[in-house]
Structure formats: structure tokens, C-alpha cells
C-alpha positions as CSV (number, residue, x, y, z in Angstrom):
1,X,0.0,0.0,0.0
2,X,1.7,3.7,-1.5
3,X,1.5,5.7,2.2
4,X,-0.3,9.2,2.0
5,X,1.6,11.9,0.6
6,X,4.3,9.3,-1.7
7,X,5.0,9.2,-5.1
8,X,6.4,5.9,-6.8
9,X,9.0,7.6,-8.9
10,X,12.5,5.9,-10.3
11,X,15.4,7.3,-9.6
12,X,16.7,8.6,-12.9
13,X,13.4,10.2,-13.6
14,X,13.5,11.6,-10.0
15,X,16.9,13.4,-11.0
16,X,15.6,15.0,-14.1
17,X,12.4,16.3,-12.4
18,X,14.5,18.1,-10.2
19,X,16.6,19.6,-13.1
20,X,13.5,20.7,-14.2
21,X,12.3,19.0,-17.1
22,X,11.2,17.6,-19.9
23,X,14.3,15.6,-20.5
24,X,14.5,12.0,-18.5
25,X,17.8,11.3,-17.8
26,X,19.9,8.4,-19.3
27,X,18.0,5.1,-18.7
28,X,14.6,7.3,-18.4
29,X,12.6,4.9,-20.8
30,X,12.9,2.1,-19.7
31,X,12.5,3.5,-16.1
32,X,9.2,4.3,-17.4
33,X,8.9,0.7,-18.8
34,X,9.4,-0.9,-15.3
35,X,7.4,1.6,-13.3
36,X,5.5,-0.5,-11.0
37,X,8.6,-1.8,-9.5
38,X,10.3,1.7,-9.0
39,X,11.4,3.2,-5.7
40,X,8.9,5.1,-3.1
41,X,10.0,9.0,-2.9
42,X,8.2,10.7,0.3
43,X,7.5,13.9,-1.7
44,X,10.0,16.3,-3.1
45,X,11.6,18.2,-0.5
46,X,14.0,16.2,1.3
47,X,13.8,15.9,5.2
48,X,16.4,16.6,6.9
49,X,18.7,16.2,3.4
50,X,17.8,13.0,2.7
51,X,15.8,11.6,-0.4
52,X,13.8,8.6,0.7
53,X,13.8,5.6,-1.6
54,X,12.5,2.2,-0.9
55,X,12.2,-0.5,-3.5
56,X,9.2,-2.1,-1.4
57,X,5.9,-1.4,-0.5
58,X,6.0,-2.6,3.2
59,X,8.2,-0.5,5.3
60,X,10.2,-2.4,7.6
61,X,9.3,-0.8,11.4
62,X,11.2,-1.1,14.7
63,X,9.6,-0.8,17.9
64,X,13.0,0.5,19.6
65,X,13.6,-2.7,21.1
66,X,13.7,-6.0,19.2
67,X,15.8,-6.2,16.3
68,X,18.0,-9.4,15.8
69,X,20.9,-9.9,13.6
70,X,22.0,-12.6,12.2
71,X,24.8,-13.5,10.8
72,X,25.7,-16.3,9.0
73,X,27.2,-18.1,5.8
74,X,31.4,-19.5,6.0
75,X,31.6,-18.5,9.8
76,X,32.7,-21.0,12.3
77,X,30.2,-19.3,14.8
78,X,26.4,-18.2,13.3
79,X,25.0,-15.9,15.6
80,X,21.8,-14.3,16.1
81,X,22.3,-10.6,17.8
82,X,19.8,-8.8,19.8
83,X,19.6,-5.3,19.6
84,X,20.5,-5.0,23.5
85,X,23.4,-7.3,22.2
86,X,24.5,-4.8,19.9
87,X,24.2,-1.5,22.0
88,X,26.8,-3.5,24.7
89,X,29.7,-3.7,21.6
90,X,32.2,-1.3,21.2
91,X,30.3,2.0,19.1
92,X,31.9,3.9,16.4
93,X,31.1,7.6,15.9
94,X,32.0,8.9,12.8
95,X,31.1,12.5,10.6
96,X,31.2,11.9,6.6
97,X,29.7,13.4,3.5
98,X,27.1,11.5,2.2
99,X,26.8,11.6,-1.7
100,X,23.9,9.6,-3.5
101,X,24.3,8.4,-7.3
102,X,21.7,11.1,-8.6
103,X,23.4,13.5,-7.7
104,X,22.7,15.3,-4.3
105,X,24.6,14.9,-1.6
106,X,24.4,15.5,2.6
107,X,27.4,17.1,4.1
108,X,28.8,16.1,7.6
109,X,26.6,13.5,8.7
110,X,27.6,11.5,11.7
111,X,26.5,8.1,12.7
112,X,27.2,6.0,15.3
113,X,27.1,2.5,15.7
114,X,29.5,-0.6,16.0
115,X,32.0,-1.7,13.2
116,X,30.5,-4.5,10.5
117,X,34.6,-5.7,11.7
118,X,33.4,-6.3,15.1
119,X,30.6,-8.2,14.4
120,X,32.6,-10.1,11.7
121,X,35.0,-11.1,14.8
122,X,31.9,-12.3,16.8
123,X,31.2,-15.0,13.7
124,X,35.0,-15.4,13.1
125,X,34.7,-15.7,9.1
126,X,36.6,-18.9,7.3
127,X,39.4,-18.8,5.5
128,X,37.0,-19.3,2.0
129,X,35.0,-16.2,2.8
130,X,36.2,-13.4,0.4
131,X,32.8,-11.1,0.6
132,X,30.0,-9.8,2.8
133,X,26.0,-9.8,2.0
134,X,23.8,-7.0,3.5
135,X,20.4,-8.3,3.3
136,X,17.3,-5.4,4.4
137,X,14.3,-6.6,6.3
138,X,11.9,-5.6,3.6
139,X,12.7,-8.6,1.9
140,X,14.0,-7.4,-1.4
141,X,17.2,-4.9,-0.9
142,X,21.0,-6.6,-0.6
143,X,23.8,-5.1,-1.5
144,X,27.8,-6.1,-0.7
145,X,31.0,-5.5,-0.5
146,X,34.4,-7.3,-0.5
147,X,35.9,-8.7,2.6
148,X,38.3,-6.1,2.7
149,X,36.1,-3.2,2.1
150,X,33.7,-4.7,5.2
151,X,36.5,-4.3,7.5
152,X,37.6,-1.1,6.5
153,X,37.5,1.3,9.8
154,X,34.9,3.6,8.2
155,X,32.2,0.6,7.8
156,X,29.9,0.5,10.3
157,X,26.3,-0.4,10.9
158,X,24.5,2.9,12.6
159,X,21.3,2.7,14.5
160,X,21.5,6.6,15.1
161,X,21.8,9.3,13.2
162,X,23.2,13.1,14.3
163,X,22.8,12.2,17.9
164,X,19.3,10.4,17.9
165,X,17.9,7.4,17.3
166,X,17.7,6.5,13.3
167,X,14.4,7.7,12.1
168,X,12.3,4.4,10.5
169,X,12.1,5.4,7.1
170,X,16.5,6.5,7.1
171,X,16.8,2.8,8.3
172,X,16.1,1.9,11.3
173,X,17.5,-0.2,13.8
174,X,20.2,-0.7,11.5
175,X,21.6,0.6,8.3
176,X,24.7,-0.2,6.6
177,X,27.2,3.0,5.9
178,X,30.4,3.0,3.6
179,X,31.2,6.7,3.3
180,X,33.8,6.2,0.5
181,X,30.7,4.4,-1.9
182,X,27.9,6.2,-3.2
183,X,24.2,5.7,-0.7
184,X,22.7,2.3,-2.6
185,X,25.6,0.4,-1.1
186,X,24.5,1.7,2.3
187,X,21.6,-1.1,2.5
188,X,18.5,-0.4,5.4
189,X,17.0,-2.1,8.3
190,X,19.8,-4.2,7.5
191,X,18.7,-8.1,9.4
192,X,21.1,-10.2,7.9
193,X,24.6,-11.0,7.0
194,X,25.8,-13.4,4.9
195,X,29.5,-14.3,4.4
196,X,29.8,-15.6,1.0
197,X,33.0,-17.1,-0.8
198,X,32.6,-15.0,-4.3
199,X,30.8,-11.2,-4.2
200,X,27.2,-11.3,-5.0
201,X,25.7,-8.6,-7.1
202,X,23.0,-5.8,-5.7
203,X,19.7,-4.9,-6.1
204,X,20.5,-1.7,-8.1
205,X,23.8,-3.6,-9.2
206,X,21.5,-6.3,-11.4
207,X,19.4,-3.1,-12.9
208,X,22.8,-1.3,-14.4
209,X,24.5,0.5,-11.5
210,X,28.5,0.2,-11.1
211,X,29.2,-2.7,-8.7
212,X,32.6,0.0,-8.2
213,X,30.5,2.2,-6.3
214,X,33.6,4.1,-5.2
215,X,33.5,7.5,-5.2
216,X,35.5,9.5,-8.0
């Protein structure tokens, strides 16, 4: 069910609305062509700086609470995580720019949360494990990233946001962030990870986005 005051809009045609025109950008037609399974967009000004997007028509929710994790694939050690599990590790906060494919971008956010290399220790990954699988909780988003890029010291899976709690439609309880990628790396209400032995490809990924996501 499309929420009151939503548009279903893609993304590409979302960027050349807001450069004012009749011209859809690169891929525009066949946006068009696939619109009934095109992101959510809560209206047109952003909140906050942030665009929302969601690629599925139920909305995830957390109650503050209960919100396990679970990760699992080559580990010696699959674990479920509560939340209350998670707030007692080690927390990371970190300020970054955030830049999303289409073109906007939100300056010196900070999140805080623990590592994705801390929880990786708690599952102590096999040798055969080269790549890690960021599965959302609405059943349809994943995105991943090497091994090495997981552990990196900027990776981290925030469950707040500027100082407060996330906000349920930014992500909450947890949602992945790699500052040095553009956002559809950064996967929401993240429940899952999988540690797989070859790199899987994303949602966006398998409908033409870069796998290199880096930033140029």
C-alpha cells in the first residue's frame, strides 16, 4: 500500500524532475517501462537532506527494542544478535559526507554505531569467505562488499543518526554506511549478513548501477 503523501517515482526520472524538465535522464525509458517496480520517494523536498527511496511497498518498522541480527554463511560461529546485544559492543562515531548516485549529496553527517569488523570477529569468518552480503528486512534490498572493504574502519552499521535514534524510514534499527561508496551500497534495516566465498551482485547492481561504487 503507497502511504499518503508518496510518489512511486524511479530514480533517474526523480533526478531529471529536479533539473526541471522535460528531459529523463539516461535510462529514463525504460525507467518508465518498469514503473510499477520503481522506488517510493516521500514527496520532493528532502527531510532533513535525505531523499527517501524504498524499493518495497511494506516499510520495515522497529519498535526501539527488538531487532535481531543474524549472521551467518562460511563462519565458524552463526550468531543471532539482539539489539541490546549490539548497543553493549564497542560504538563507532564517525562524521562523513554523504553523496547519492543522482546527484545530491548530505554534508557532515555522523552516525554512530558498532563496526560491520566487530561483528565479523563475533562469527569469526573462514578462510573461503572473500565477501559480505547486506540483506534489508523488507525482503527485497542486498547489496555487498568485498571482505576487505567490510572491515575497513569507516564501515559500520548505525542505528543513530546526528545524535538520535535512526528515524524508520533513514533505516532503522540498523543501516549499513560506507562513506567512501555512493548511498545504494548503504543497505537499510539491515537483518542479515551473509558471508559468501565470491561477491554477490546488488539490487541496483542487477538493474545497471557500477558494482565499483567508489566514489571518483
Amino acid at each position: 500500500m503507497q502511504a499518503p503523501g508518496q510518489r512511486r517515482i524511479g530514480r533517474r526520472i526523480f533526478l531529471a524532475l529536479l533539473a526541471g524538465g522535460g528531459v529523463v535522464a539516461a535510462g529514463g525509458a525504460q525507467a518508465f517501462g518498469a514503473i510499477g517496480r520503481l522506488p517510493v520517494i516521500k514527496g520532493f523536498v528532502p527531510q532533513d537532506g535525505f531523499y527517501y527511496y524504498t524499493v518495497s511497498s511494506d516499510e520495515p518498522t522497529f519498535d526501539g527494542n527488538n531487532w535481531p541480527l543474524r549472521i551467518e554463511g562460511l563462519v565458524e560461529n552463526p550468531v543471532t544478535l539482539t539489539f541490546h546485544d549490539l548497543m553493549a559492543l564497542a560504538q563507532s562515531d564517525q562524521v562523513h559526507d554523504y553523496m547519492c548516485v543522482t546527484g545530491w549529496a548530505v554534508p557532515k553527517v555522523r552516525w554512530q554505531g558498532p563496526l560491520v569488523s566487530t561483528r565479523l570477529d563475533i562469527a569469526r569468518p573462514l578462510p573461503t569467505a572473500s565477501a559480505v552480503s547486506f540483506d534489508s528486512a523488507d525482503g527485497v534490498y542486498t547489496d555487498s562488499l568485498t571482505m576487505a572493504e567490510a572491515r575497513r574502519p569507516e564501515v559500520l552499521l548505525a542505528h543513530a543518526k546526528d545524535g538520535a535514534p535512526l528515524a524508520q524510514d533513514r533505516g532503522a534499527a540498523l543501516r549499513l554506511v560506507v562513506p567512501f561508496m555512493f548511498g545504494y551500497k548503504g543497505t537499510k534495516w539491515v537483518n542479515r549478513i551473509r558471508l559468501t566465498a565470491t561477491q554477490e551482485i546488488g539490487y541496483w547492481e542487477q538493474r545497471g548501477y557500477d558494482v565499483d561504487a567508489y566514489l571518483k
